[in-house]
C-alpha positions as CSV (number, residue, x, y, z in Angstrom):
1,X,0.0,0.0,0.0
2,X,1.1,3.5,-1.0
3,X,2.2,6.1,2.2
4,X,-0.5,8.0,3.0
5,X,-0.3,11.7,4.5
6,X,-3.1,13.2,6.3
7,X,-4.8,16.7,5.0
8,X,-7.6,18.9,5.9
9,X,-9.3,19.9,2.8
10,X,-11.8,22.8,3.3
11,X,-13.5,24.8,0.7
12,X,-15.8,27.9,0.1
13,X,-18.2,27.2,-2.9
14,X,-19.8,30.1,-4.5
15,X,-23.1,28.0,-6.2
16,X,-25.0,25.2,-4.0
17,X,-25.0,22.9,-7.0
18,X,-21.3,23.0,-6.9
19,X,-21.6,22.5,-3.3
20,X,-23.0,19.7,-3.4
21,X,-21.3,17.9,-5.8
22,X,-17.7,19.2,-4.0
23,X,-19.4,17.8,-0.9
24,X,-20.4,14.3,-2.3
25,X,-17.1,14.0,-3.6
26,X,-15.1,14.6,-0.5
27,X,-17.3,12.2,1.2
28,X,-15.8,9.5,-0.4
29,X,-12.3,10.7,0.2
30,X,-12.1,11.4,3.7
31,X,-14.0,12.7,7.1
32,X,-16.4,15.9,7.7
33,X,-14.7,17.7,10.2
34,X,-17.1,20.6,9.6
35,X,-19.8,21.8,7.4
36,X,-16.9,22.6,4.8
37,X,-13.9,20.9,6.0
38,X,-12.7,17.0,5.8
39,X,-9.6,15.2,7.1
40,X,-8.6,13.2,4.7
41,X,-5.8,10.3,4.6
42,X,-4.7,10.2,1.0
43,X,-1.5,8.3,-1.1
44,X,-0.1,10.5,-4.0
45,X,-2.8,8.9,-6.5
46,X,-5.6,9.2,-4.1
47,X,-4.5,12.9,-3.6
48,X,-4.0,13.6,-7.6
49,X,-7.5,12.1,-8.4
50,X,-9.1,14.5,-6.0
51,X,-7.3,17.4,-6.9
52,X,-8.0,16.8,-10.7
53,X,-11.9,16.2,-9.7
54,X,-12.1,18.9,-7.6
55,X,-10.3,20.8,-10.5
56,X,-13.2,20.0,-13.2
57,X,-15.9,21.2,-10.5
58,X,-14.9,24.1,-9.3
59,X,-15.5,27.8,-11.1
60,X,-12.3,29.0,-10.8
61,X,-13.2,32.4,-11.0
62,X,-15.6,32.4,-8.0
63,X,-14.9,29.5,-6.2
64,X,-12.0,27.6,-3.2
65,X,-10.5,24.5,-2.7
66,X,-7.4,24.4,0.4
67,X,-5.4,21.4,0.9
68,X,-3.0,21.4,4.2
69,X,-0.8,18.7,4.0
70,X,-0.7,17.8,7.5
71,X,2.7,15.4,7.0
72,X,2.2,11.3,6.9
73,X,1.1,10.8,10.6
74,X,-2.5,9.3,10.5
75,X,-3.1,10.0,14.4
76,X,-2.8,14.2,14.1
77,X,-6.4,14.7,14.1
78,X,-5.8,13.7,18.0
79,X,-3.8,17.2,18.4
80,X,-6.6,19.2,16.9
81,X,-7.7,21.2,19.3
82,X,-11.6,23.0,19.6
83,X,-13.2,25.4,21.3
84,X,-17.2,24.4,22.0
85,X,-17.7,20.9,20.9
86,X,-15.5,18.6,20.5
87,X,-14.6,16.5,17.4
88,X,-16.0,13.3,17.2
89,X,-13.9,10.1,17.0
90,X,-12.4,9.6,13.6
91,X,-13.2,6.2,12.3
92,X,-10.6,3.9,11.0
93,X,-11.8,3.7,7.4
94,X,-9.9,3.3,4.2
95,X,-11.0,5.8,1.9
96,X,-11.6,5.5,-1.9
């Protein structure tokens, strides 16, 4: 299996069809975190086929996609720290 790195992919979707669809398809990638935010755990191919499929939804003129490579350490969502509630337990899933 190809080395994974953990990211936090967030985004800021001008159109709520777009939303959607950007939503749907991070689903299948990696964790909601928050209403626009996922922690993802992705290998350089998994990470390529989301960037070139977020690529081919997003209206580059109005829309975001971010992307923080948060280094190859699948535990660091248990450094995150909140304020208000706290997030829930990440399951141990293998994504896409």
């Amino acid at each position: 299996m190809a080395a994974q790195r953990s990211f936090i992919v967030s985004y800021d979707i001008a159109d709520p069809k777009r939303l959607r669809r950007i939503a749907r398809l991070l689903e299948g990638y990696g964790y909601r975190l928050q209403e626009s935010v996922f922690y993802c755990q992705l290998s350089e191919l998994m990470k390529n086929r989301l960037m070139t499929a977020l690529a081919e939804l997003v209206n580059h003129h109005e829309d975001q996609c971010l992307l923080v490579d948060l280094g190859p350490n699948p535990e660091v969502f248990q450094s995150f720290e909140t304020i208000g509630k706290p997030i829930a337990p990440i399951p141990k899933v293998i994504f896409v």
